[in-house]
C-alpha positions in Angstrom: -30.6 -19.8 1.1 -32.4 -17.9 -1.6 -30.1 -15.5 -3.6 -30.5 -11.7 -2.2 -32.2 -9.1 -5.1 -29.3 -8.0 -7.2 -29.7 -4.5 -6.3 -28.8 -5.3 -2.8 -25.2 -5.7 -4.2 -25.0 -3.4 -6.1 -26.1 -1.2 -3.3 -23.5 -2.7 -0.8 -20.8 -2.6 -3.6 -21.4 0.9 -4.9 -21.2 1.3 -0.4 -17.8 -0.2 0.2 -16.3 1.8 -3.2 -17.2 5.1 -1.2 -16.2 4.4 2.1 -12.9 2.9 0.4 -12.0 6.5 -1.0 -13.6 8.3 1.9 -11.2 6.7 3.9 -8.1 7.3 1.6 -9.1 10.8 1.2 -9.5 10.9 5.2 -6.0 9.1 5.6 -4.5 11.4 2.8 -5.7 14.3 4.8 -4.3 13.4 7.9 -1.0 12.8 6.1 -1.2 16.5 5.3 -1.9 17.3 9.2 0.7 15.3 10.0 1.1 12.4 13.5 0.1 14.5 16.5 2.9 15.3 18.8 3.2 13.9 22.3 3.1 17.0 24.4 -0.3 19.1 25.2 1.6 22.7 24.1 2.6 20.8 20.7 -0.6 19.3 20.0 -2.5 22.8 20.7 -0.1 24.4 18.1 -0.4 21.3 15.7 -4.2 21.7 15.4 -4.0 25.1 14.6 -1.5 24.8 12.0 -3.4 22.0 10.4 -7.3 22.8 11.1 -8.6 22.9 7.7 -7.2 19.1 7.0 -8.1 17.6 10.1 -11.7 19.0 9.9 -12.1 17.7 6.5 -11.0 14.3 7.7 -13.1 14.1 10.5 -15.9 15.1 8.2 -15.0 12.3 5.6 -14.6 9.5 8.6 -18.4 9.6 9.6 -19.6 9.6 5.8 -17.1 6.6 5.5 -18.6 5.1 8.3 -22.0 5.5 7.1 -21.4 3.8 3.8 -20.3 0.6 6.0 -23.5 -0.4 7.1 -25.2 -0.9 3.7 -21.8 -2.5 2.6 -21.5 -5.3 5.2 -25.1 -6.1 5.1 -24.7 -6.9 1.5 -21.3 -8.2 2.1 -22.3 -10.9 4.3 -25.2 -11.9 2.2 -23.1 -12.7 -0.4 -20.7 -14.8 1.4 -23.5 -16.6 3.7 -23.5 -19.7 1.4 -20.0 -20.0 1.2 -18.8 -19.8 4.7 -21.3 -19.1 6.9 -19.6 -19.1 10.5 -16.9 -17.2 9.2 -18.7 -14.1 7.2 -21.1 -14.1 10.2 -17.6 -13.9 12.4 -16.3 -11.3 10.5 -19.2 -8.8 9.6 -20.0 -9.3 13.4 -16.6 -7.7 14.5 -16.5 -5.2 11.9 -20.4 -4.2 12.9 -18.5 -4.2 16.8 -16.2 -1.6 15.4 -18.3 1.0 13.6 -19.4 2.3 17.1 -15.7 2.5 18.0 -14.6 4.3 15.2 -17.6 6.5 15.7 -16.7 7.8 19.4 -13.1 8.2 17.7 -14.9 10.7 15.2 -16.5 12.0 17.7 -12.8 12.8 20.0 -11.2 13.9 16.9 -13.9 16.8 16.6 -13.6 17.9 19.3 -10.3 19.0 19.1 -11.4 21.1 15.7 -14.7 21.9 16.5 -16.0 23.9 19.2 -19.0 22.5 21.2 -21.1 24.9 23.2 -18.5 28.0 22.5 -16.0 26.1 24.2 -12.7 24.9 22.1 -10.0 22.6 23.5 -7.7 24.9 24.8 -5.9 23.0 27.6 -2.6 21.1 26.9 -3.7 18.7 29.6 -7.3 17.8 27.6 -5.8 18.0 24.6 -3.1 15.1 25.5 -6.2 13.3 27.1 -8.0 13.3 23.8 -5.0 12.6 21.7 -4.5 9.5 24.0 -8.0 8.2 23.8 -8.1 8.9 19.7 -4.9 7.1 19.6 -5.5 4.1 21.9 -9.2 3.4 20.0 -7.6 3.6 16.4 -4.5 0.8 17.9 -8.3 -1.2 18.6 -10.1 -0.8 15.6 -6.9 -1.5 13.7 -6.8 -5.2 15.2 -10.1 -5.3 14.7 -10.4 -4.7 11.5 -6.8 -7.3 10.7 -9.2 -10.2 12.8 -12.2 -9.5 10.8 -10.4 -8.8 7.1 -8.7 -12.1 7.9 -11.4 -13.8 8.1 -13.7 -12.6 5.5 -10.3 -13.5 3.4 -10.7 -17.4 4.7 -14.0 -17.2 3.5 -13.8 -15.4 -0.1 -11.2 -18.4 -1.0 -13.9 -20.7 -1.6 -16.3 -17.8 -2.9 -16.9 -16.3 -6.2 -14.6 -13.7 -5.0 -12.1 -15.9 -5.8 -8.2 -15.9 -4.8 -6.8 -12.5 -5.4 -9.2 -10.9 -3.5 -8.6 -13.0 -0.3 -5.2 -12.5 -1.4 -4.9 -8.8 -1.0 -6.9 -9.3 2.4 -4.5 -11.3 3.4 -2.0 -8.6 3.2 -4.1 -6.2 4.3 -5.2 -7.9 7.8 -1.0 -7.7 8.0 -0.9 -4.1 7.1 -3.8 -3.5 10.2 -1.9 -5.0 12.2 1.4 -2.7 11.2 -0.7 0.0 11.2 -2.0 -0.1 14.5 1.5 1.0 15.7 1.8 4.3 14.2 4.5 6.1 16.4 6.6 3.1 16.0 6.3 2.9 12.3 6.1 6.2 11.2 3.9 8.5 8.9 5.4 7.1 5.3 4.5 3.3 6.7 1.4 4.4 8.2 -0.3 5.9 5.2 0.9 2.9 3.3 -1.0 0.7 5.8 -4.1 3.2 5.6 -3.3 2.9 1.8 -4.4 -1.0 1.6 -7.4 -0.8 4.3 -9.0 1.7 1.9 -8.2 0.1 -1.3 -9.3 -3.7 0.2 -12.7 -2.2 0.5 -12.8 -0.7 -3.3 -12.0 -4.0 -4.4 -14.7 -5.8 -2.5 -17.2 -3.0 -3.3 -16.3 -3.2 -7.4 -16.7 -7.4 -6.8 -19.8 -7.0 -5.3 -21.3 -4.4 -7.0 -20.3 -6.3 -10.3 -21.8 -9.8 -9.0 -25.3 -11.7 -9.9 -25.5 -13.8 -6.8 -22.1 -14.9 -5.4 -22.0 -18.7 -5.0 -19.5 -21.0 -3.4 -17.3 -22.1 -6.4 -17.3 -25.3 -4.7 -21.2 -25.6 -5.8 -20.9 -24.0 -8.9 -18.6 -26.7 -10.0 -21.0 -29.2 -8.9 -23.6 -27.8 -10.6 -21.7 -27.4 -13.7 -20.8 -31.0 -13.6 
């Protein structure tokens, strides 16, 4: 496979840096709003105390979103000579999740944003919505610890290198944590959300920083 145009990295690199601090800055937010509470009347009076944050979060989640596509294009390139089956495993599932998180965007304004003139004012959508939003974030979460697990199976025996596959190895774990907020709490959760934001900084500043990422395995064959 020839090696991709080194701006293509540095495109997808520069990619997963931004959506790595959109999506603390969308998790740090939400920390602000605080969980949502588990009755319609509660969660009415929860969005309206914490509007502003919420509404900024939602606004960060799609741009973080957006940045993904460029990123796991580029990210997959790089690991294709390396470990083909499992960075075509992994991108594929993350790709399979962008549209989920999307519709979760999409949930999540509507509970800040009116559409048509007409606000979520009823406890009984407003628990609907709070159920959806909270039963598509326990997917993507799993998700995202499948697909992080793998892509750290196949940046051991990439110029990525160790550490890296390292910390996504602990973050796949932290997904996993994370995807049972209510049980964990908000202090655990934003730690979780902490490590899924900075996982993707670190693969955006290896990327962005690489020539052509080889396997080391060939690189040490060529050297010898």
């Amino acid at each position: 496979m020839s090696p991709a145009p080194k701006g293509l990295y540095r495109l997808g690199g520069a990619s997963f840096i931004l959506s790595g601090v959109l999506f603390l800055s969308k998790h740090l937010l939400e920390r602000v709003a605080g969980q949502p509470p588990s009755s319609g009347a509660e969660i009415l009076a929860w969005v309206d105390a914490g509007r502003l944050p919420l509404s900024l979060a939602n606004e960060l989640g799609f741009f973080a979103l957006m940045a993904l596509i460029p990123a796991l294009i580029a990210l997959h390139r790089s690991l294709g000579d390396a470990a083909p089956v499992k960075a075509a495993t992994a991108c594929g599932v993350m790709a399979v999740t962008l549209p989920v998180l999307a519709m979760l965007v999409i949930l999540q304004g509507r509970l800040v944003y009116p559409v048509r003139g007409l606000p979520v004012t009823t406890p009984a959508v407003a628990e609907l919505i709070v159920a959806v939003l909270s039963g598509g974030l326990h997917l993507a979460n799993l998700l995202f610890a499948a697909a992080t697990f793998m892509l750290s199976l196949a940046a051991r025996r990439s110029a990525y290198g160790a550490p890296v596959a390292s910390l996504g190895f602990a973050t796949a774990a932290f997904d996993i944590v994370g995807a049972y907020p209510y049980a964990i709490g908000a202090s655990v959760a934003f730690v979780c959300q902490a490590f899924f934001g900075a996982w993707f900084v670190v693969l955006g500043l290896k990327l962005y920083q690489a020539e052509a990422p080889v396997p080391l395995l060939v690189a040490a064959t060529r050297a010898a």
